[in-house]
NUGULO-973305 format. One record per residue: x, y, z of N, C-alpha, C in turn; residue in three letters; chain. Coordinates in steps of 0.2 Angstrom, whole numbers. Each point is the difference from the previous one (the first is absolute). Layout:
- n_X	n_Y	n_Z	ca_X	ca_Y	ca_Z	c_X	c_Y	c_Z	drenlo	marke
- X	Y	Z	X	Y	Z	X	Y	Z	ALA	A .
...
***
This chain:
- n_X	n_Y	n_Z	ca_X	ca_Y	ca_Z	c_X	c_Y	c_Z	drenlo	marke
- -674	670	40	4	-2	-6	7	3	0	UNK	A .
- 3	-4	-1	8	2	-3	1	1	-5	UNK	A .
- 5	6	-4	0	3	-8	6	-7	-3	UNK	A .
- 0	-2	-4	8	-3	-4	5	5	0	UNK	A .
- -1	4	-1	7	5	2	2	0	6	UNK	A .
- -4	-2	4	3	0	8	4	-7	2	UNK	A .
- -1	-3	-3	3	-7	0	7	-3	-3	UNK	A .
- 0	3	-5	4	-4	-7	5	5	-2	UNK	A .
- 6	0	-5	4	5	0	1	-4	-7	UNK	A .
- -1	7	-5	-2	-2	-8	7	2	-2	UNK	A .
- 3	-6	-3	7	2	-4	-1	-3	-8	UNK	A .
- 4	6	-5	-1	0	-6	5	-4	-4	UNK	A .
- 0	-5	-4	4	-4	-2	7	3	-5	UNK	A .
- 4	-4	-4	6	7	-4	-4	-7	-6	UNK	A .
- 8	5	-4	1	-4	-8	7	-2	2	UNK	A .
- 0	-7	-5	7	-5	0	1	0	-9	UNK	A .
- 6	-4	1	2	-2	-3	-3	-8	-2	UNK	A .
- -3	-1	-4	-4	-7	2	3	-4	-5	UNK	A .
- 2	-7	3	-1	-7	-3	-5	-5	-2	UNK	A .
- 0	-2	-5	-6	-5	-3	0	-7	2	UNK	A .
- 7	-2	4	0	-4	2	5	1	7	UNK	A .
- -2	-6	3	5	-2	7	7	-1	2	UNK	A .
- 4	6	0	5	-4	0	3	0	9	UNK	A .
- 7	-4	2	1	0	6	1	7	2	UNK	A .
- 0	1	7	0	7	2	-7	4	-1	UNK	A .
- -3	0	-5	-6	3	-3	-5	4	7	UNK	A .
- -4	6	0	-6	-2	5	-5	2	-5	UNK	A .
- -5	-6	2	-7	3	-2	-4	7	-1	UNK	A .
- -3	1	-5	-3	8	-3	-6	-2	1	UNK	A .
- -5	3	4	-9	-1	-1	-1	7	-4	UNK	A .
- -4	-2	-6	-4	5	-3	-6	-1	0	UNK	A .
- -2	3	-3	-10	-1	0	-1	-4	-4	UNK	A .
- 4	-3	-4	-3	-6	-5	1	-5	4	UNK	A .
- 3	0	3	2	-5	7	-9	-3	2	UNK	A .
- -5	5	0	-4	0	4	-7	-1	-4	UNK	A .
- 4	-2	-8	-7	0	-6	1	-8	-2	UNK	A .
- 4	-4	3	-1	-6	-2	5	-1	-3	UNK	A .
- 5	4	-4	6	0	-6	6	-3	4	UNK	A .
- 1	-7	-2	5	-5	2	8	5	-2	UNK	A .
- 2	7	1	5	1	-2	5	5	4	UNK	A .
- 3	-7	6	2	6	5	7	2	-2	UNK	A .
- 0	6	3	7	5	0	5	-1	5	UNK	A .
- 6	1	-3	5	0	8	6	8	-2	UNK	A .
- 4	1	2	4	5	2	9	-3	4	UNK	A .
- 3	5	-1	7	0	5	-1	4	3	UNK	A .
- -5	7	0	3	5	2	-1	-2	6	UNK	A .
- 3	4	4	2	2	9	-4	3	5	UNK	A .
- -1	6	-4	-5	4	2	-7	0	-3	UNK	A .
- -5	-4	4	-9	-2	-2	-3	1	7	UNK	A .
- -5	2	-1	-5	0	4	-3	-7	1	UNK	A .
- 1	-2	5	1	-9	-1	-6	-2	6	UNK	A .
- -7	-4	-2	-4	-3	3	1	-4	4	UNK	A .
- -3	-4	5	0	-5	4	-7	-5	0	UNK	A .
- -1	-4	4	-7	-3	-3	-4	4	4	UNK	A .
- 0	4	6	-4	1	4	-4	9	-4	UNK	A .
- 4	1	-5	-3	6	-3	-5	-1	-7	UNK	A .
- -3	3	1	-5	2	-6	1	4	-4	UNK	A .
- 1	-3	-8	2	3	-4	-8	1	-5	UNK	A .
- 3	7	0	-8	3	-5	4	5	-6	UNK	A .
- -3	-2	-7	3	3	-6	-4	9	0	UNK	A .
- 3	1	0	0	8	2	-4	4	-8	UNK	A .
- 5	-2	-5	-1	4	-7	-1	-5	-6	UNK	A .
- -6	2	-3	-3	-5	-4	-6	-5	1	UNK	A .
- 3	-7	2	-5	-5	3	-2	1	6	UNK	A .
- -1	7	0	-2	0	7	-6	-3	6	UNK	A .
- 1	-2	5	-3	-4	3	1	-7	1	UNK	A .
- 4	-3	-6	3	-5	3	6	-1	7	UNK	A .
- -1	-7	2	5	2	5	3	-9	1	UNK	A .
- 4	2	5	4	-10	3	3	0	4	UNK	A .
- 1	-4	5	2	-3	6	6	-5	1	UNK	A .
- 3	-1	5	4	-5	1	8	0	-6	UNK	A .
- -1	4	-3	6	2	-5	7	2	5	UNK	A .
- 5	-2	-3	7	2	3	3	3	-8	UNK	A .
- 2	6	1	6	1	-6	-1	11	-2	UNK	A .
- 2	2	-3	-1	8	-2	-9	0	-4	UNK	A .
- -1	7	1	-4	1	-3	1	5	-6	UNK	A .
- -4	0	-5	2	4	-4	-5	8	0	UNK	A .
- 2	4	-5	-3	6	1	-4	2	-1	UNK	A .
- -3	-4	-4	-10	-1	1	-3	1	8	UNK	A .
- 5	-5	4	-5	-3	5	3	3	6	UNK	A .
- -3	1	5	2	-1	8	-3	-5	5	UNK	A .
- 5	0	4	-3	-5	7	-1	5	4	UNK	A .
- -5	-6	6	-3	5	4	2	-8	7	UNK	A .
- 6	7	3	2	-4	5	-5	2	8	UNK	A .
- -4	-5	2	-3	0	6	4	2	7	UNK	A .
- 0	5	3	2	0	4	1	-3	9	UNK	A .
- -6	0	1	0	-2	7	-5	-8	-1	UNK	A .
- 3	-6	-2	-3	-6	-2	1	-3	5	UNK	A .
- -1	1	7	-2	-2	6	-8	2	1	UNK	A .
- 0	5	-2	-7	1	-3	-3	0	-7	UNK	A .
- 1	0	-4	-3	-1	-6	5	-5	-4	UNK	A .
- -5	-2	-4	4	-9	-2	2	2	-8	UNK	A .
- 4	1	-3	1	3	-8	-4	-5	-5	UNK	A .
- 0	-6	3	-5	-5	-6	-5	3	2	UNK	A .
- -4	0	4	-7	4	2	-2	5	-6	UNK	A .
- 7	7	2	-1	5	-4	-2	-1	-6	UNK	A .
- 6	-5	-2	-1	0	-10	-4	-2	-1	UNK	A .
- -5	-6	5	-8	0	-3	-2	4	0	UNK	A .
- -1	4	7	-4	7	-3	0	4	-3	UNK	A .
- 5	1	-4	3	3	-4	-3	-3	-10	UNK	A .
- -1	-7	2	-1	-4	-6	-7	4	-1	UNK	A .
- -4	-1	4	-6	4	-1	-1	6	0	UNK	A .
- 4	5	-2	0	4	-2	3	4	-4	UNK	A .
- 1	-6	-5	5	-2	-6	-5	6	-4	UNK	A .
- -8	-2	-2	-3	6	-4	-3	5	1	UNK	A .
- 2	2	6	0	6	5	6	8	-5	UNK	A .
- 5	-7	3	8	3	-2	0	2	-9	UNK	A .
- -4	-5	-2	0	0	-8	-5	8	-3	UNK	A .
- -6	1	4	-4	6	-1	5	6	1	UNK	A .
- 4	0	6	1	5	3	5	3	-2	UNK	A .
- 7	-5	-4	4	-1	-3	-2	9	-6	UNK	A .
- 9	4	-1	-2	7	-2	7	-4	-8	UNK	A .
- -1	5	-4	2	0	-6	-4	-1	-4	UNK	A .
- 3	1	-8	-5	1	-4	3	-7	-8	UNK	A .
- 5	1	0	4	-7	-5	1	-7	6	UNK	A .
- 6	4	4	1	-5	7	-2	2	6	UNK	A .
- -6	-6	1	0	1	8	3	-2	3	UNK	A .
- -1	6	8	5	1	6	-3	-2	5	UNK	A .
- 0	-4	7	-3	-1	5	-1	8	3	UNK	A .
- -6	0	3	-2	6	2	5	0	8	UNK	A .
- 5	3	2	2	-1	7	-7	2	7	UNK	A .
- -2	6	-3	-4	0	4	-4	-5	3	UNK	A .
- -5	-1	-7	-3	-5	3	0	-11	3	UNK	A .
- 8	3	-1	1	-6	1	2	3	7	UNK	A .
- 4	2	2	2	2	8	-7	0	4	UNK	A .
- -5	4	-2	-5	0	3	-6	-6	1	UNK	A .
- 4	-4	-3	-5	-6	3	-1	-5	7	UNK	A .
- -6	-1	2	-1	0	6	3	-8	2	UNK	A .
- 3	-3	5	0	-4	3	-3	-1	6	UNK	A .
- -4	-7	-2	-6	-2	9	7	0	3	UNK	A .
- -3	2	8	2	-2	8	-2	-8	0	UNK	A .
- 6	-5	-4	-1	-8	5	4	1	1	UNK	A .
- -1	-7	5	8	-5	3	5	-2	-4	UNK	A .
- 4	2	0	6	-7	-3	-2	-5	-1	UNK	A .
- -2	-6	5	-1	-6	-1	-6	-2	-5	UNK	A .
- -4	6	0	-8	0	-4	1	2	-8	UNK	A .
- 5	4	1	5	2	-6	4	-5	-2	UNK	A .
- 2	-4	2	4	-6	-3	-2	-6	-2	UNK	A .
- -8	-1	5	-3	-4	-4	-4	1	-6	UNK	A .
- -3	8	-1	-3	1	-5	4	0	-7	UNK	A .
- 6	1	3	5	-1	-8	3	-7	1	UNK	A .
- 0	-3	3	0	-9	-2	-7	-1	-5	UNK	A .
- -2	3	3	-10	-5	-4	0	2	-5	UNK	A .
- 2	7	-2	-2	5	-7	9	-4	-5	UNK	A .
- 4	-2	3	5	-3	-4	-1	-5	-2	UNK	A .
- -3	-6	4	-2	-6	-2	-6	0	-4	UNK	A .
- -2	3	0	-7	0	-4	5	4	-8	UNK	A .
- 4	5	1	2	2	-9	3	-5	-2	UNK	A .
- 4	-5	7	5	-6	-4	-6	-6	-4	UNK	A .
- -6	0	4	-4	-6	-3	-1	5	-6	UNK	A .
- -2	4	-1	-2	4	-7	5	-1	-6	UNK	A .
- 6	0	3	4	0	-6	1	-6	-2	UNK	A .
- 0	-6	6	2	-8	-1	-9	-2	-6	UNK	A .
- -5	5	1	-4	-1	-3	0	0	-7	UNK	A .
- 3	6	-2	1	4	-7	4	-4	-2	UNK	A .
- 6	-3	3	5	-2	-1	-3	-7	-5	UNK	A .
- -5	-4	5	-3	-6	-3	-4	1	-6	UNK	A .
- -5	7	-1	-3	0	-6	5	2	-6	UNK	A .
- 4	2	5	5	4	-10	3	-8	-2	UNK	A .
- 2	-5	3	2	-8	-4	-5	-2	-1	UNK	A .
- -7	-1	3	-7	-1	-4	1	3	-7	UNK	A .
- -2	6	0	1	5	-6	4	-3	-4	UNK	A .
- 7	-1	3	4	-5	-5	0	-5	-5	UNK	A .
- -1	-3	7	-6	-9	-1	-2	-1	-7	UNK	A .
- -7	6	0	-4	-1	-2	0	4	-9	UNK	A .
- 7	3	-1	0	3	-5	7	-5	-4	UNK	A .
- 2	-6	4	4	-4	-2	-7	-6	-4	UNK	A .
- -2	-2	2	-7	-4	-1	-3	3	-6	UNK	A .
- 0	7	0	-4	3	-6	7	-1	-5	UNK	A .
- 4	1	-1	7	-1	-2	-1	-8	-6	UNK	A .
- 0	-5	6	2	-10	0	-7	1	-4	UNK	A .
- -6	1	2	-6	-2	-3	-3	5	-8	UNK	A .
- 3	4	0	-1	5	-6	6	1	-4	UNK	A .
- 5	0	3	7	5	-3	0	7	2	UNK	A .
- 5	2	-5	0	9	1	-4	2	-7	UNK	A .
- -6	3	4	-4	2	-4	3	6	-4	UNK	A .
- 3	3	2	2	5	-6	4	-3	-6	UNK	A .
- 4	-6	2	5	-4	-6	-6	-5	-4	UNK	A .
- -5	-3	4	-4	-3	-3	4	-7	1	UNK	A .
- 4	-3	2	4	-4	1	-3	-10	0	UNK	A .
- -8	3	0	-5	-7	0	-4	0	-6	UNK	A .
- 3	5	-4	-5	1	-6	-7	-2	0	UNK	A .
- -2	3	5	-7	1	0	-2	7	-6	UNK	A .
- -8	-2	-1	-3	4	-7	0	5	4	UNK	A .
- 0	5	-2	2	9	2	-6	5	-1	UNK	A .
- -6	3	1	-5	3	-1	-2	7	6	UNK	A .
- -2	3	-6	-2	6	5	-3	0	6	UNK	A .
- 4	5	5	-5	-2	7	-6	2	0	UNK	A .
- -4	4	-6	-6	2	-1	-5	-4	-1	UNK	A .
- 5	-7	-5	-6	-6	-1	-1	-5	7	UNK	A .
- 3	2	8	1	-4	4	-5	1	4	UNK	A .
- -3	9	0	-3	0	6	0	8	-4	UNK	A .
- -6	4	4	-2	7	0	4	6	1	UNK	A .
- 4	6	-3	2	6	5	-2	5	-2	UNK	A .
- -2	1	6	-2	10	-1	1	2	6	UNK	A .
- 4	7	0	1	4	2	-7	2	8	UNK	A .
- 2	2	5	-2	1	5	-3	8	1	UNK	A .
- -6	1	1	-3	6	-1	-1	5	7	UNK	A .
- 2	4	0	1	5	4	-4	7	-3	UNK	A .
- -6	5	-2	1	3	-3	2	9	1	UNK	A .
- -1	1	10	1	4	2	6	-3	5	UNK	A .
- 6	5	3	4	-4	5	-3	4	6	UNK	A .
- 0	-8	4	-1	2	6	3	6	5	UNK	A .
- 7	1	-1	1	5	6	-3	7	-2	UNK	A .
- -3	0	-7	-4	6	-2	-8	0	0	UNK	A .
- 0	-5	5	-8	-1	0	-1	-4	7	UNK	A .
- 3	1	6	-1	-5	5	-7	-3	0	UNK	A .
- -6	3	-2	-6	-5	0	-1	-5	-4	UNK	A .
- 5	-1	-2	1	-8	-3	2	-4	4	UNK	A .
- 2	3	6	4	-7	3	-6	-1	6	UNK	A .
- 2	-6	3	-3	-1	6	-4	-2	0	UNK	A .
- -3	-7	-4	-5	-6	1	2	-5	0	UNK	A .
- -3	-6	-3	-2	-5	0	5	-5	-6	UNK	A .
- 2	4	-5	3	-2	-5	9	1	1	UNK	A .
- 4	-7	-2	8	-1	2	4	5	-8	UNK	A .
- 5	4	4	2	4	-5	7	-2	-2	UNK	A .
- 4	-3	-3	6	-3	-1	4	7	-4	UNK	A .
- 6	3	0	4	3	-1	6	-5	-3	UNK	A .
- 4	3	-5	6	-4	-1	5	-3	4	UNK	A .
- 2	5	6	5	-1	5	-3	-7	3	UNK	A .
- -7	0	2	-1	-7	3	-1	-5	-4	UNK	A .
- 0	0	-9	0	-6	-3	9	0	0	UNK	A .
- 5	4	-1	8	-2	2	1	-4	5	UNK	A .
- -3	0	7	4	-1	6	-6	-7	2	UNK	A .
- -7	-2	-3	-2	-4	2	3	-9	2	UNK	A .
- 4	0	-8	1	-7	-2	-6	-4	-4	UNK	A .
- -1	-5	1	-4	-5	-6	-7	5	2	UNK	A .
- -1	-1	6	-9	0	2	1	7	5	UNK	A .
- -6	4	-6	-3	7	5	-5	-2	6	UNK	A .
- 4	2	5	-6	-3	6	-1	6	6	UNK	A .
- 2	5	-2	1	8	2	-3	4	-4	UNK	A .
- -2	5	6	0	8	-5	-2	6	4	UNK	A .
- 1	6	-1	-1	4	4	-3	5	-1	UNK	A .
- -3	2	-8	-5	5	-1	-6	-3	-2	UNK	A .
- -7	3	-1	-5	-5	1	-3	7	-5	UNK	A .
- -4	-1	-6	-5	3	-2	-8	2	2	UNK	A .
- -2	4	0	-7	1	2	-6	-1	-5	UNK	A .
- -5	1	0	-2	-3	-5	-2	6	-4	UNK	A .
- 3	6	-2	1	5	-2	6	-3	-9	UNK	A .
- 6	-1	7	7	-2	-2	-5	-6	-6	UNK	A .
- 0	-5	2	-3	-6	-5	-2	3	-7	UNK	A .
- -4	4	2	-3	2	-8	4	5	-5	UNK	A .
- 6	2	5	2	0	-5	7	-5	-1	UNK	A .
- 1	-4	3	5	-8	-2	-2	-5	-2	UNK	A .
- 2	-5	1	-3	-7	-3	4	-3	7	UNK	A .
- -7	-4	0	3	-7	7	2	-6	-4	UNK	A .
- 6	-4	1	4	-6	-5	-5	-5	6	UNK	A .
- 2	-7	-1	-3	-5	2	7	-2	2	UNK	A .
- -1	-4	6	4	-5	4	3	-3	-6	UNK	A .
- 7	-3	0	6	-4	-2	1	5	-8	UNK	A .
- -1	6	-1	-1	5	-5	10	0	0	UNK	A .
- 6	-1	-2	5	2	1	2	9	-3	UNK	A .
- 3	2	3	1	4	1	7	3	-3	UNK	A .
- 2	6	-5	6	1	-4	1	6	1	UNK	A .
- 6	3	6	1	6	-2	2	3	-7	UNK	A .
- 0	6	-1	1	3	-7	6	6	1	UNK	A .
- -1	2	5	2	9	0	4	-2	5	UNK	A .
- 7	4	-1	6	2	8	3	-10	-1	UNK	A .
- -2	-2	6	0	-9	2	-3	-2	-8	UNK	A .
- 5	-4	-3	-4	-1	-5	1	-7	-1	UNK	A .
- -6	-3	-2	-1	-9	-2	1	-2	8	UNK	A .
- -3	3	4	-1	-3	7	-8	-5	2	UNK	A .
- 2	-5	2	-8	-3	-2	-2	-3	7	UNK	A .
- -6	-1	1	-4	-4	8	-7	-2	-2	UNK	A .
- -2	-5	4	-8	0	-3	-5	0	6	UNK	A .
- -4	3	-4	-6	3	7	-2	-7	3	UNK	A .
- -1	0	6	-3	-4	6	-6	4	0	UNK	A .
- -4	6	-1	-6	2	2	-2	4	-7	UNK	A .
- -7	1	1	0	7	-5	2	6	2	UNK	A .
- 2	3	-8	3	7	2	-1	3	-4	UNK	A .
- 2	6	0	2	6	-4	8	4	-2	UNK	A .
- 2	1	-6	6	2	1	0	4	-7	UNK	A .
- 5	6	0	1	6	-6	3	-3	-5	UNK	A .
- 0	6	-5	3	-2	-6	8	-3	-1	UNK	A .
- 2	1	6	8	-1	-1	1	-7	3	UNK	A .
- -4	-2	-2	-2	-11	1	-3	-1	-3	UNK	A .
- 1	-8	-3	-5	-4	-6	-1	-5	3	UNK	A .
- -6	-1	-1	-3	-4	4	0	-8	-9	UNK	A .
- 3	-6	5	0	-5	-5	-6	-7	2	UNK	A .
- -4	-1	-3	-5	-4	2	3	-6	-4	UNK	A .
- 1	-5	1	1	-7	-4	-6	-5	-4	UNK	A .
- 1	0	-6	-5	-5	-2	0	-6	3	UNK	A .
- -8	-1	2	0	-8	4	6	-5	-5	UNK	A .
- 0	-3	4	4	-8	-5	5	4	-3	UNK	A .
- 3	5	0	5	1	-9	4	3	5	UNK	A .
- 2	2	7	5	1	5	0	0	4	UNK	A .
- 7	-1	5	-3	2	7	1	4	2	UNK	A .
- -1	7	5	2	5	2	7	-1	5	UNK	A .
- 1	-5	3	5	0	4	6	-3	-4	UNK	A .
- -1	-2	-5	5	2	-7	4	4	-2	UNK	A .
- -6	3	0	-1	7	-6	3	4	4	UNK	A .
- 1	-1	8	4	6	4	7	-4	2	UNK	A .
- 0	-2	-1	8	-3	3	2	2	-10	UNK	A .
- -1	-3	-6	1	0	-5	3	10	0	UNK	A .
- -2	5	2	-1	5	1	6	3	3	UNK	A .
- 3	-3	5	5	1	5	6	-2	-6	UNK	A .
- -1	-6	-5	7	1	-3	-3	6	-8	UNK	A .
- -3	1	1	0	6	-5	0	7	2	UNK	A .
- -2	-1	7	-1	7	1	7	6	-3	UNK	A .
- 6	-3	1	6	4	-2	-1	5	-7	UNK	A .
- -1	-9	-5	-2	3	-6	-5	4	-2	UNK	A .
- -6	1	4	-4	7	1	1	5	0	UNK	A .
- 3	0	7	3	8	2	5	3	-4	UNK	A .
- 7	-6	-5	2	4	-4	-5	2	-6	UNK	A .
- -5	-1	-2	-5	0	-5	-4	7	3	UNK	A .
- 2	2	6	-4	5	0	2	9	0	UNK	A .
- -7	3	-2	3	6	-2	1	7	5	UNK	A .
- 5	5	-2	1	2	6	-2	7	0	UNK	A .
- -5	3	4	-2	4	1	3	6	8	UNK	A .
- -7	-1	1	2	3	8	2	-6	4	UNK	A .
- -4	-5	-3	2	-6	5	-1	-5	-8	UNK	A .
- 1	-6	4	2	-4	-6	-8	-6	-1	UNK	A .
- -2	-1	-8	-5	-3	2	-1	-4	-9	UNK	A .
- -3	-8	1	-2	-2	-5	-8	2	-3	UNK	A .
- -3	-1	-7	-5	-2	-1	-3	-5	0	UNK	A .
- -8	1	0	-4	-8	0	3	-4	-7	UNK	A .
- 2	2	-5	0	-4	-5	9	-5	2	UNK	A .
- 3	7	0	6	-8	2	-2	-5	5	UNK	A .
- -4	0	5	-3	-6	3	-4	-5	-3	UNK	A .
- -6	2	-4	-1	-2	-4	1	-4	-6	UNK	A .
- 8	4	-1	3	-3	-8	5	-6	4	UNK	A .
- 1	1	7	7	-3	2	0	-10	-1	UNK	A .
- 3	-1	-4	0	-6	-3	4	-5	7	UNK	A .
- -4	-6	4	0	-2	3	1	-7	-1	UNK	A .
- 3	-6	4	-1	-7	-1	-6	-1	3	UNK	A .
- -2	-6	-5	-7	-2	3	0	-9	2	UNK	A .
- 6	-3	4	-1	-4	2	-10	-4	3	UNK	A .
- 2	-7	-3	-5	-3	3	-4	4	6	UNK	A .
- -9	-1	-1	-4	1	7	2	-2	8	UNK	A .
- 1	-7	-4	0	-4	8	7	2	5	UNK	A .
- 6	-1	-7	5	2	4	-1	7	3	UNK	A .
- -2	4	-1	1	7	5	-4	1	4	UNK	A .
- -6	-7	-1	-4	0	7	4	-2	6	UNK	A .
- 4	-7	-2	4	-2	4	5	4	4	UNK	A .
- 3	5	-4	5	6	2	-5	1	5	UNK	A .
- -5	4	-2	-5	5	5	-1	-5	7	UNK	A .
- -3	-6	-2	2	-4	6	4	1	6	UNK	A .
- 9	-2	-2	5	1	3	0	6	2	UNK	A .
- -3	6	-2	2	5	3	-6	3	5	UNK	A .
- -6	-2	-1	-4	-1	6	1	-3	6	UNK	A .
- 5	-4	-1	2	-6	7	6	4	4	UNK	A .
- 0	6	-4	8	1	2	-1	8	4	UNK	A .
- 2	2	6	-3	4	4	2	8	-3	UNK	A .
- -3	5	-1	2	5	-4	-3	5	6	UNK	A .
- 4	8	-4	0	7	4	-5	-1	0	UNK	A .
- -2	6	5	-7	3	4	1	7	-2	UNK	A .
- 5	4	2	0	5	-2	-3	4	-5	UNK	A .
***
């Protein structure tokens, strides 16, 4: 095995004078926001930058650390350094940056500070690169690049779904916070059931809860689900059971605590803590696939409705008391319809 240090020649980026927009002359500034998805590039005149090429890997040094980006031309800033490949007769710099992507939360553990984290140098120079070929190395980063571009062409198609489909809920409802179809307005407690999710001891202070038979839902994966919970990573024993509640399949699910008014509805049965509410829908008087898109445009109004503690959180009554439109049954079955036909996250 070969160390990263033995390979790459790590340069530290400066600070600019920076523009918000492009003007002629200008060069490109990569920052770390560069690499969070924030559409807000920076440019510069200055003369003297630490200036990228594509064939360098740029990795954000202080703060986000762990993130990183490839094929970039322009200066980097002082957050970040490139890590220029040296001998790329033998080693291929895309190769690296993948393997380097996996070790994105290696880098994030190892990472030292206490307000702002710092890439650990150490541990980054010491990481081991395999003895292949060039040619085995260049195919392995064609395959692993084509496969992220389908990933992203994928994400790309569900987030205008997403769109789709909150434009529909839009044309066939209005905006439900304006009420704009004057629809009759009723508590969502006369819709359907909530209560609070039971937890009575926490697991990380009682591991023999975990590890059976029963699916354990946590708030972070009703955030990042989308409509339908079809995942989960902790599992109850049947210890853990007795002291939770297991909810029933299509139970919709409410964060309360930190993620607030974030919603998914169970695909299996489960279990989940106090900081979820679980919403059961009266047969005939709604439909849960409603009641969750309906949700997405309140959710704002929630979270500013919430109180602030260590973390920020509502009570079951303002769910409860939250006055909602209650258009016709059929119509919101036909919503739910359309959005069953329409390909939704896995995640």
């Amino acid at each position: 095995m070969t160390l990263l240090k033995d390979i790459v020649l790590i340069e530290k980026g400066k600070k600019y004078k920076l523009l918000e927009e492009f003007q002629e002359g200008a060069i490109r500034v990569f920052q770390a926001n560069d690499f969070r998805n924030e559409d807000k590039p920076l440019y510069t005149f200055d003369q003297d930058g630490v200036l990228a090429n594509d064939n360098d890997i740029l990795l954000v040094w202080d703060g986000s650390v762990g993130q990183m980006g490839f094929g970039k031309i322009g200066y980097i800033g002082s957050t970040m350094v490139k890590l220029i490949v040296n001998n790329q007769n033998k080693y291929s710099p895309l190769f690296i940056y993948r393997l380097l992507q996996t070790k994105s939360e290696y880098l994030k553990r190892k990472a030292t500070g206490a307000t702002i984290k710092h890439i650990n140098r150490k541990s980054l120079e010491q990481l081991e690169i395999p003895e292949i070929g060039i040619i085995d190395q260049q195919n392995i980063a064609a395959l692993l690049s084509k496969a992220e571009n389908l990933i992203s062409q994928r994400k790309e198609s569900l987030q205008l779904l997403d769109e789709f489909l909150k434009s529909t809920f839009l044309e066939m409802f209005g905006d439900p916070l304006r009420n704009e179809k004057g629809w009759e307005k009723i508590p969502l407690a006369k819709l359907g059931s909530l209560d609070r999710g039971v937890s009575k001891n926490r697991p990380r202070n009682a591991p023999e809860l975990l590890g059976g038979n029963y699916p354990l839902i946590q708030t972070g994966e009703v955030t990042n689900a989308g409509l339908f919970i079809k995942k989960y990573t902790h599992t109850y024993s049947e210890l853990g059971l007795k002291q939770s509640k297991l909810w029933k399949k299509g139970t919709m699910l409410i964060t309360i605590a930190a993620n607030i008014a974030q919603t998914s509805i169970l695909t299996f049965d489960a279990c989940f803590p106090d900081s979820i509410v679980g919403f059961v829908a009266h047969e005939k008087e709604t439909n849960t696939i409603y009641i969750h898109y309906l949700f997405i445009f309140f959710q704002r109004f929630l979270e500013n409705s919430a109180t602030q503690t260590a973390q920020k959180n509502i009570n079951l009554d303002i769910l409860r008391n939250l006055s909602v439109p209650n258009p016709p049954f059929d119509l919101q079955t036909r919503f739910a319809q359309i959005v069953k036909k329409t390909p939704q996250r896995t995640i």
